[in-house]
Backbone bond lengths (Angstrom), bond angles and torsions (degrees), N, CA, C in turn:
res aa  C-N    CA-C-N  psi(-1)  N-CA   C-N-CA  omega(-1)  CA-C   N-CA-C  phi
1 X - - - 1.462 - - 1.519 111.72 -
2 X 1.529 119.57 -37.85 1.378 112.55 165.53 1.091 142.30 -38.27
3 X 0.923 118.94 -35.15 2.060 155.23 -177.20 1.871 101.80 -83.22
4 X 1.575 115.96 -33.02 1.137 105.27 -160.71 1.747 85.54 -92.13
5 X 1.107 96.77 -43.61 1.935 98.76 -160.72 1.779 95.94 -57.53
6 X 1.543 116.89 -28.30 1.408 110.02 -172.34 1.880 116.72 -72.03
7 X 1.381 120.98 7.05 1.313 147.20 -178.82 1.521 107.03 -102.48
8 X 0.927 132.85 -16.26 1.325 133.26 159.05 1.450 121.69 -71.43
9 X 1.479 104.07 142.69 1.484 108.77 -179.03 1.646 111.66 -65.14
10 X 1.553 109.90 157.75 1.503 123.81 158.65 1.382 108.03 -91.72
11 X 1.196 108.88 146.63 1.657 127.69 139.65 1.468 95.90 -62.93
12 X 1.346 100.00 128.46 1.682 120.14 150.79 1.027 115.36 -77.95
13 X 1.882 115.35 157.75 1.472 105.41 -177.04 1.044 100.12 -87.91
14 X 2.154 108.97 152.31 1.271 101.85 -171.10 1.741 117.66 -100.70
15 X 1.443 113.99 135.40 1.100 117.85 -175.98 1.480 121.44 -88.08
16 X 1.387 116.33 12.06 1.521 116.41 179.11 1.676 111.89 -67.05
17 X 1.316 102.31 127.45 1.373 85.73 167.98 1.327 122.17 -88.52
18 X 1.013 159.07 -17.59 1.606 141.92 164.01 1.741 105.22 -76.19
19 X 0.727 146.31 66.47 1.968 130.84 167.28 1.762 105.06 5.61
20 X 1.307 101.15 140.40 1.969 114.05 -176.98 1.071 102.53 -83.75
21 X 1.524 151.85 150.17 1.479 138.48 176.84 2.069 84.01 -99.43
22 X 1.316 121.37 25.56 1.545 106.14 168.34 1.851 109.66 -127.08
23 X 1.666 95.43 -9.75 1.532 88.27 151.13 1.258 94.82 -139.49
24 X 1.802 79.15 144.03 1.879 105.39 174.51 1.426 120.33 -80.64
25 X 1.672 102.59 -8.11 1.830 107.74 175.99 1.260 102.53 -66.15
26 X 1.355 129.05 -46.38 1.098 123.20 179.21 1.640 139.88 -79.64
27 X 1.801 109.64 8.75 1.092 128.70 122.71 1.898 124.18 -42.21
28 X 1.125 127.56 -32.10 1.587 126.68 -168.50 1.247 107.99 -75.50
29 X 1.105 117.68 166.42 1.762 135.48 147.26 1.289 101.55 -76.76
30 X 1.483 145.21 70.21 1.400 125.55 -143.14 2.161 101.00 -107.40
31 X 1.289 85.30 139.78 1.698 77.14 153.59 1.972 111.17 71.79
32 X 1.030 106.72 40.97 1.865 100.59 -170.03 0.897 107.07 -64.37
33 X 1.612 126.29 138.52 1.358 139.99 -177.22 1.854 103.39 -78.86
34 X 1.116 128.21 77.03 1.218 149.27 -160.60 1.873 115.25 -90.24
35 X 1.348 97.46 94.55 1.763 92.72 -178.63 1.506 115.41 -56.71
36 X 1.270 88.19 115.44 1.898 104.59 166.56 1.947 109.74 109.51
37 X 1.585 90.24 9.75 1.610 99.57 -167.66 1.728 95.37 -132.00
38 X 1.245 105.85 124.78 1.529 125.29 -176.33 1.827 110.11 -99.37
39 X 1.156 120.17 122.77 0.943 122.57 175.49 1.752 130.97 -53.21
40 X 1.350 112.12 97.07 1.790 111.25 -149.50 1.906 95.04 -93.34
41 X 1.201 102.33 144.72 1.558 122.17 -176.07 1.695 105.19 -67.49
42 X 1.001 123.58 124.98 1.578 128.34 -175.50 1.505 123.83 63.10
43 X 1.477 100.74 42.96 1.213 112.69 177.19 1.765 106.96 -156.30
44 X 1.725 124.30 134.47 1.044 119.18 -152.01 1.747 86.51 -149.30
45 X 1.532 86.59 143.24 1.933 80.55 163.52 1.904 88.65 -167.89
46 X 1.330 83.01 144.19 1.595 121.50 178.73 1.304 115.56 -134.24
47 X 1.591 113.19 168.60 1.317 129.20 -178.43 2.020 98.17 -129.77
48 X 1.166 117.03 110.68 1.098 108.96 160.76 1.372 118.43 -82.41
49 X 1.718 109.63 139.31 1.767 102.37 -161.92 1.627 96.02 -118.71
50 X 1.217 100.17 176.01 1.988 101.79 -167.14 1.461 91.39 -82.18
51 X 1.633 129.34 -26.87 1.218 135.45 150.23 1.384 125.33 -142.56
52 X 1.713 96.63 156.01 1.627 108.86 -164.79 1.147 121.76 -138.91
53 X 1.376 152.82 70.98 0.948 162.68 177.81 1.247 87.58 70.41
54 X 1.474 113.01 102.87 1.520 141.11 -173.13 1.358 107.76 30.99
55 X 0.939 137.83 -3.16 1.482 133.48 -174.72 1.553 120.84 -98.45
56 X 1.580 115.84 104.68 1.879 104.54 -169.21 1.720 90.84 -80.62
57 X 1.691 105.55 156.06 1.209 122.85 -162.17 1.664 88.93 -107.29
58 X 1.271 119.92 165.19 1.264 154.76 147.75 1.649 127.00 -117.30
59 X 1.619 108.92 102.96 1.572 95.99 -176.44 1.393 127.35 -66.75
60 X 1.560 122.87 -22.84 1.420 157.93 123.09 1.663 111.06 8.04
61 X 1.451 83.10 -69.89 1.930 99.66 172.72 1.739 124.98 -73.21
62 X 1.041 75.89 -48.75 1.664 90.06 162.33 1.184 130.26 -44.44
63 X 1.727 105.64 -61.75 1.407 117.33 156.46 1.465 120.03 -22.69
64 X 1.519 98.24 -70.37 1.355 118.56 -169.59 1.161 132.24 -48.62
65 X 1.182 95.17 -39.82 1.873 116.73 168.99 1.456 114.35 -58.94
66 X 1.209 101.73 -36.13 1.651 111.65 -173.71 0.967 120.49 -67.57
67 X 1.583 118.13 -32.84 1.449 141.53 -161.93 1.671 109.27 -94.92
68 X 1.596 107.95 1.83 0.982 110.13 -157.09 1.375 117.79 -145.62
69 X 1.740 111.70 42.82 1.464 141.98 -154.64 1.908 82.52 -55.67
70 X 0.864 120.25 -81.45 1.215 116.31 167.71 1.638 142.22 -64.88
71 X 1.245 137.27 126.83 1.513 131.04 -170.57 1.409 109.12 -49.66
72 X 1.294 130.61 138.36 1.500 117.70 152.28 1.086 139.20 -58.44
73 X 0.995 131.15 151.82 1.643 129.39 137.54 0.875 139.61 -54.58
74 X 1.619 130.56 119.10 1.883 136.36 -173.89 1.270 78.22 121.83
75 X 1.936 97.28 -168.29 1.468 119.15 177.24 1.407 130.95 -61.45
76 X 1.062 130.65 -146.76 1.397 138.41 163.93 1.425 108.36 -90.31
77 X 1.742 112.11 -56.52 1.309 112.17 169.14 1.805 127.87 -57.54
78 X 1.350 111.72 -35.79 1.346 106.64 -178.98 0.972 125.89 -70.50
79 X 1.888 117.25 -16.24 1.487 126.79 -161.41 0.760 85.94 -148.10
80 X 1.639 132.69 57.75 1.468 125.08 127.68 1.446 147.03 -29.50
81 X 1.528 96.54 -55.27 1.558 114.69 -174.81 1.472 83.22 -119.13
82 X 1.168 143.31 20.71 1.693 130.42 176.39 1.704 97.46 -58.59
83 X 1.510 111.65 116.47 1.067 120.32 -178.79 1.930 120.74 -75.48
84 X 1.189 130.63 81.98 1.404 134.78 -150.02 2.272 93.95 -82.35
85 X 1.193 110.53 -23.98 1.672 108.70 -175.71 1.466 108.22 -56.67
86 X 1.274 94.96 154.90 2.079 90.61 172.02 1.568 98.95 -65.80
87 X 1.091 131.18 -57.31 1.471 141.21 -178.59 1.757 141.52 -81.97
88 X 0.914 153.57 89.12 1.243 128.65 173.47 1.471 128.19 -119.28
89 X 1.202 134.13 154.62 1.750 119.46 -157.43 1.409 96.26 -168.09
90 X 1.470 131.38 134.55 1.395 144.72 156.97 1.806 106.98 -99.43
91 X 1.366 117.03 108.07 1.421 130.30 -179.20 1.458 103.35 -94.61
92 X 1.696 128.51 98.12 1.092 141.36 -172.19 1.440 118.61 -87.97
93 X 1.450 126.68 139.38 1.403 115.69 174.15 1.229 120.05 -84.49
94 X 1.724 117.02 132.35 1.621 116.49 171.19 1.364 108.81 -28.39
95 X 1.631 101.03 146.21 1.955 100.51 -137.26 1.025 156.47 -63.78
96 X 1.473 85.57 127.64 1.710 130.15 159.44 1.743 108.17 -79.47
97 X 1.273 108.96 163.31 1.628 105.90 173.00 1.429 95.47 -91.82
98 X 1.798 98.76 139.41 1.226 108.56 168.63 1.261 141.11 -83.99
99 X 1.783 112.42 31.18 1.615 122.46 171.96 1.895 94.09 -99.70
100 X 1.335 128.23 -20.24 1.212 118.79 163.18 1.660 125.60 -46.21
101 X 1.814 109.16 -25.64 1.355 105.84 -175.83 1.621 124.52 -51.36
102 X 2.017 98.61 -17.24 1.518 109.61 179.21 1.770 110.84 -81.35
103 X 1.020 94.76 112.95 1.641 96.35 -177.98 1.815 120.15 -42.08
104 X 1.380 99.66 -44.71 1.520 98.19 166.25 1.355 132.41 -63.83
105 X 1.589 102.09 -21.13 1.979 97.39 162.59 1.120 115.31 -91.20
106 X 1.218 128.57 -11.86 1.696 139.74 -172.47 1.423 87.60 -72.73
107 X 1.783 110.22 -69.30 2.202 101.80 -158.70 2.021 98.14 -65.80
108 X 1.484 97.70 -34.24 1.874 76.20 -172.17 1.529 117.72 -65.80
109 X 1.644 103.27 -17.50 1.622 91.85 168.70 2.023 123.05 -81.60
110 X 1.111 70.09 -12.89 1.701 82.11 -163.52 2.466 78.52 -79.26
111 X 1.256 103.97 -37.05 1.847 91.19 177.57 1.605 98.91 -62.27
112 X 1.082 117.73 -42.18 1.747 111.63 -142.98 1.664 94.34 -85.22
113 X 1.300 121.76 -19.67 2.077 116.49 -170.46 1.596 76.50 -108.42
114 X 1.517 133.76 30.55 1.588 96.05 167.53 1.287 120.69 -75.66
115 X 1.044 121.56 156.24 1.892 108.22 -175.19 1.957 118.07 -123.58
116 X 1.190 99.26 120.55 1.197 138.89 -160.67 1.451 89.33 -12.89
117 X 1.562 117.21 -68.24 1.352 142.61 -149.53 1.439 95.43 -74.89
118 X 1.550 144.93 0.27 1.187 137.96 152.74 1.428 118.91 -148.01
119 X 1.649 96.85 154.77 1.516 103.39 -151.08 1.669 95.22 -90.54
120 X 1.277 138.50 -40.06 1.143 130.84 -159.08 1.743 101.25 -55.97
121 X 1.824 92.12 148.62 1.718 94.05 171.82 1.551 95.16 -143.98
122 X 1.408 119.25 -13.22 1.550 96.21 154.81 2.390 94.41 -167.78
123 X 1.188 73.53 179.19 1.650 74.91 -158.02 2.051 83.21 -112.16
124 X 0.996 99.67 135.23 1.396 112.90 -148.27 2.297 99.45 -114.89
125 X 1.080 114.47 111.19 1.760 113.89 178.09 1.287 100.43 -140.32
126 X 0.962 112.27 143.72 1.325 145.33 166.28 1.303 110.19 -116.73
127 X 1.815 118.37 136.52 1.337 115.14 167.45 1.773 95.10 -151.43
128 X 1.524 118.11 153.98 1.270 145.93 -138.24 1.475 92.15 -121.84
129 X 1.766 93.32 155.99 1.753 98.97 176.51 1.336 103.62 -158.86
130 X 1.333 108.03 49.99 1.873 115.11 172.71 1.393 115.12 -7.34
131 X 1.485 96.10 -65.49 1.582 99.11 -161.27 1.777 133.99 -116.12
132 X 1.937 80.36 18.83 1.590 86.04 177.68 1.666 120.97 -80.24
133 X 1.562 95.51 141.72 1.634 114.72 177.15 1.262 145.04 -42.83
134 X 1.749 95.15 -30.99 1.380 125.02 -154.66 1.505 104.97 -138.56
135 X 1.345 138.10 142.71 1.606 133.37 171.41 1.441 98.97 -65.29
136 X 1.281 114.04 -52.85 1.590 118.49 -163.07 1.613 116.17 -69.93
137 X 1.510 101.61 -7.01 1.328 98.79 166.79 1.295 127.53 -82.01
138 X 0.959 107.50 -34.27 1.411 120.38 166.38 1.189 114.76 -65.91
139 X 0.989 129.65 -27.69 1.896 137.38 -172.95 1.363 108.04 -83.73
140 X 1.528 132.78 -47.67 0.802 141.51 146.83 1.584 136.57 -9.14
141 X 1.586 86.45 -64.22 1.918 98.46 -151.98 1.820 69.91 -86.99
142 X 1.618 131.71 -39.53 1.657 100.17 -166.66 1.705 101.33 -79.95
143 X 1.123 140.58 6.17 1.343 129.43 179.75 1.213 102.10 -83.86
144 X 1.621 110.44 -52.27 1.455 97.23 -175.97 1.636 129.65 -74.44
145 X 1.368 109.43 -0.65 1.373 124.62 165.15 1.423 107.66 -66.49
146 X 1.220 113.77 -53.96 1.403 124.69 -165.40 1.768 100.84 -69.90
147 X 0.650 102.52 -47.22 1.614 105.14 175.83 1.612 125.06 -35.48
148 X 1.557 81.57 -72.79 1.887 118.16 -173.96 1.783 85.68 -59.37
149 X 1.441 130.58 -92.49 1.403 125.02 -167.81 1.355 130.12 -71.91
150 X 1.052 122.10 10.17 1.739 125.63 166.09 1.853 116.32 -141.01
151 X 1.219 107.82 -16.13 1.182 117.36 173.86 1.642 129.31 -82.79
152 X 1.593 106.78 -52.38 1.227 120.83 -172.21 1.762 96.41 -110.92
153 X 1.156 119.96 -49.78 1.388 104.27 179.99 1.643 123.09 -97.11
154 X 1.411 110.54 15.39 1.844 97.26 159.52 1.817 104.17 -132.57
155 X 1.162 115.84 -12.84 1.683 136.35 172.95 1.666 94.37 76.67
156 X 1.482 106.47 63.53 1.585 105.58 162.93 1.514 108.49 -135.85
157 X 1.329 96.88 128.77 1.977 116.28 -179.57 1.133 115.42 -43.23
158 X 1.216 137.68 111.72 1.750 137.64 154.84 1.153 95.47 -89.44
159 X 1.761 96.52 148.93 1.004 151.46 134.75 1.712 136.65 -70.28
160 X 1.273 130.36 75.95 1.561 121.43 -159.46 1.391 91.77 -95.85
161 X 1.428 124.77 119.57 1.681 118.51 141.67 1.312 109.77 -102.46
162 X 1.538 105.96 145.07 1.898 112.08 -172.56 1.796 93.74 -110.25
163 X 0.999 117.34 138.05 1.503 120.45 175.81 1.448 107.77 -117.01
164 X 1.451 130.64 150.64 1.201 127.15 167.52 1.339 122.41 -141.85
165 X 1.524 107.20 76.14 1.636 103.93 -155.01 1.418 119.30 -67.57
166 X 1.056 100.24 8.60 1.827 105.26 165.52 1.428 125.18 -70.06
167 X 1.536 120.65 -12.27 1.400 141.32 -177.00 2.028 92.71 -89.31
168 X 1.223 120.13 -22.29 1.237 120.91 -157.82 1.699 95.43 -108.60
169 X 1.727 123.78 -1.07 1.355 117.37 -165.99 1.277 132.12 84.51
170 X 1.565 90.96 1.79 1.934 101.86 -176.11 1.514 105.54 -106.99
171 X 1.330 104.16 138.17 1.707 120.26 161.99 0.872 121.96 -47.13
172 X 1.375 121.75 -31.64 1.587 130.87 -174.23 1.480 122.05 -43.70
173 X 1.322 137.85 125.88 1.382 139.56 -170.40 1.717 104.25 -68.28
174 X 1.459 101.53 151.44 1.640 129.35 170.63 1.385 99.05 -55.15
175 X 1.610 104.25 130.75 1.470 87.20 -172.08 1.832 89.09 -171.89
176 X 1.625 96.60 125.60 1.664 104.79 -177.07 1.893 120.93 -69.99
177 X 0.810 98.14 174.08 1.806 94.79 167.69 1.629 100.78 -145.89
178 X 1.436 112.10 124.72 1.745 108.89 172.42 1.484 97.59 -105.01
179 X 1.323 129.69 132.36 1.171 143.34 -176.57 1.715 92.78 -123.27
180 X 1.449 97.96 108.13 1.987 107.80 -168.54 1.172 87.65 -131.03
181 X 1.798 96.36 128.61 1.410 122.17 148.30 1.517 110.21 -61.17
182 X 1.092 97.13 131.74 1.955 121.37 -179.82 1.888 107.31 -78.71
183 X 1.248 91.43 -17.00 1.790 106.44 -171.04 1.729 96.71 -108.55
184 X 1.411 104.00 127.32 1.471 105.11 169.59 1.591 96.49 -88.32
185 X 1.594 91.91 162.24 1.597 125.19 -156.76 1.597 96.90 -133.83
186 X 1.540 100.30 120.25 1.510 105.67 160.23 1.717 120.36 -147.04
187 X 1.184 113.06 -152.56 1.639 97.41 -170.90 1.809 117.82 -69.23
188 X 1.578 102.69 1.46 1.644 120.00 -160.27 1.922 96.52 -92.99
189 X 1.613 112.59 -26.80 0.950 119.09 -172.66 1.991 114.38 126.98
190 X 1.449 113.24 -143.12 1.346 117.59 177.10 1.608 102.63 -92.16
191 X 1.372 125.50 147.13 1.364 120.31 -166.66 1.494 100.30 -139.39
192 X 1.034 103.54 -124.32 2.062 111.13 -178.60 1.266 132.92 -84.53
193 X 0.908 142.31 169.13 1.760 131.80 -172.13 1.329 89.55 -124.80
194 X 2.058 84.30 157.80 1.189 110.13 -165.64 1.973 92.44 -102.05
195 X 1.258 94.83 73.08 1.825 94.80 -177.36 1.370 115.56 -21.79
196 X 1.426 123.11 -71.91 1.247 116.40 -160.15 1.790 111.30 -42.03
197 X 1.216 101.90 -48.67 1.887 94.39 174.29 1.210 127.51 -51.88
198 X 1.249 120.04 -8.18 1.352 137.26 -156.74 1.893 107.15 -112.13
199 X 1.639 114.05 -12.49 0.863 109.10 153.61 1.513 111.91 -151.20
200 X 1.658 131.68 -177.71 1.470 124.81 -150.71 1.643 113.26 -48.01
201 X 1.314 119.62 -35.54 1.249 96.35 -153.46 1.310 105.73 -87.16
202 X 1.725 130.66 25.16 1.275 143.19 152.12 2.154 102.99 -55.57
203 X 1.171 98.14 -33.64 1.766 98.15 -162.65 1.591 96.29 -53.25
204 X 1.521 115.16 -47.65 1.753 119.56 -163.13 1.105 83.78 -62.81
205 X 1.720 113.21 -75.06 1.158 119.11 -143.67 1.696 112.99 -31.59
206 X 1.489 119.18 -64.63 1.725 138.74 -155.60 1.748 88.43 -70.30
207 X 1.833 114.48 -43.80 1.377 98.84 160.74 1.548 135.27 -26.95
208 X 1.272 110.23 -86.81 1.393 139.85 161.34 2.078 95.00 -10.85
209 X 1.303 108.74 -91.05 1.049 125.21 173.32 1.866 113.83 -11.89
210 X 1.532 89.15 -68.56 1.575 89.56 -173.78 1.699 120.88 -81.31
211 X 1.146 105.11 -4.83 1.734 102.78 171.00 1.660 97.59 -85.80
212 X 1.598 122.00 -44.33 1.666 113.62 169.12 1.241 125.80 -43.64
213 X 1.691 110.45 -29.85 1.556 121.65 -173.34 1.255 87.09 -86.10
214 X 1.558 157.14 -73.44 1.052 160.15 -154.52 1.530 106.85 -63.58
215 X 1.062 145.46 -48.77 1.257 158.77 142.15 1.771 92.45 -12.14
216 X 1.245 100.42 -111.86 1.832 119.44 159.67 1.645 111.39 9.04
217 X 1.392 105.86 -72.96 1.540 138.61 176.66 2.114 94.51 -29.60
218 X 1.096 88.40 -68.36 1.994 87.00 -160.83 1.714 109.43 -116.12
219 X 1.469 88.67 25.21 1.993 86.73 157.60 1.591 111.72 -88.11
């Protein structure tokens, strides 16, 4: 699977200067040009900031967008949170309160304890699956990634949305999104950040990580 996910396209970093309110990539800090770190094909990492080149962020919104590869159906109000992804899942740390499992109370809490003195509000990856067989395979191998390295061993909440734009008519490859709190979460509430995600040299690092998990995955 390593070999296949490395055949997938990148997001480039984006050079617009104002952010689009119709893409949320261009909400990110996306993509840091990182000495000693090569930009790898089907693999993406950002920092969403509380602001970004004039634009204040909502992790809430963000969420939402994500969840929502496609527009809904009904109003604005009825299909707010109408979830349009093939997938969506909040991976909580042994305890956390369990009304966080709803993604919309998880990002509005993670908006409302953001703290002044830092910008990160969630640490933003994407990873690709060209050539998998199965949806659930792919869902799988990134849950249990997400779990094992941000879940159980640093105690910070994911967010997994699975997209499959082939349901939508697009070529585009199967491909997860981890939307990670930078702040571990336990029964006390939101607590400290895990800095490095919060700025570039998070990109290697969560790199590194997920080719070991993928590696791991199909020996």
């Amino acid at each position: 699977m390593a070999r296949s996910i490395a055949s997938s396209k990148i997001a480039a970093v984006s050079l617009q200067a104002k952010p689009a309110e119709s893409d949320p990539l261009s909400w990110l800090y996306l993509n840091p040009a990182v000495e000693g770190f090569e930009a790898v094909p089907g693999y993406t990492f950002g920092v969403l900031r509380r602001t970004f080149r004039g634009r204040t962020n909502s992790a809430a919104e963000f969420c939402r967008r994500k969840a929502q590869p496609i527009p809904p159906a009904g109003g604005a109000t009825s299909a707010l949170w109408a979830v349009t992804a093939e997938k969506i899942e909040v991976l909580l740390p042994a305890g956390a309160d369990d009304r966080f499992l709803e993604p919309r109370l998880l990002t509005e809490e993670i908006d409302a304890r953001s703290v002044e003195s830092e910008q990160a509000l969630l640490t933003y990856v994407t990873v690709s699956f060209p050539n998998v067989r199965r949806v659930h395979e792919a869902w799988e191998t990134a849950r249990a990634f997400a779990r094992s390295s941000f879940v159980q061993r640093r105690t910070l909440p994911v967010i997994l949305v699975l997209h499959v734009p082939a349901r939508a008519g697009s070529d585009r490859d199967v491909h997860c999104h981890l939307l990670i709190s930078p702040r571990q979460l336990d029964g006390i509430g939101l607590r400290g950040f895990e800095r490095s995600f919060c700025h570039d040299e998070g990109q290697a690092i969560i790199h590194a990580e997920w080719l070991a998990h993928v590696w791991g995955w199909e020996a």
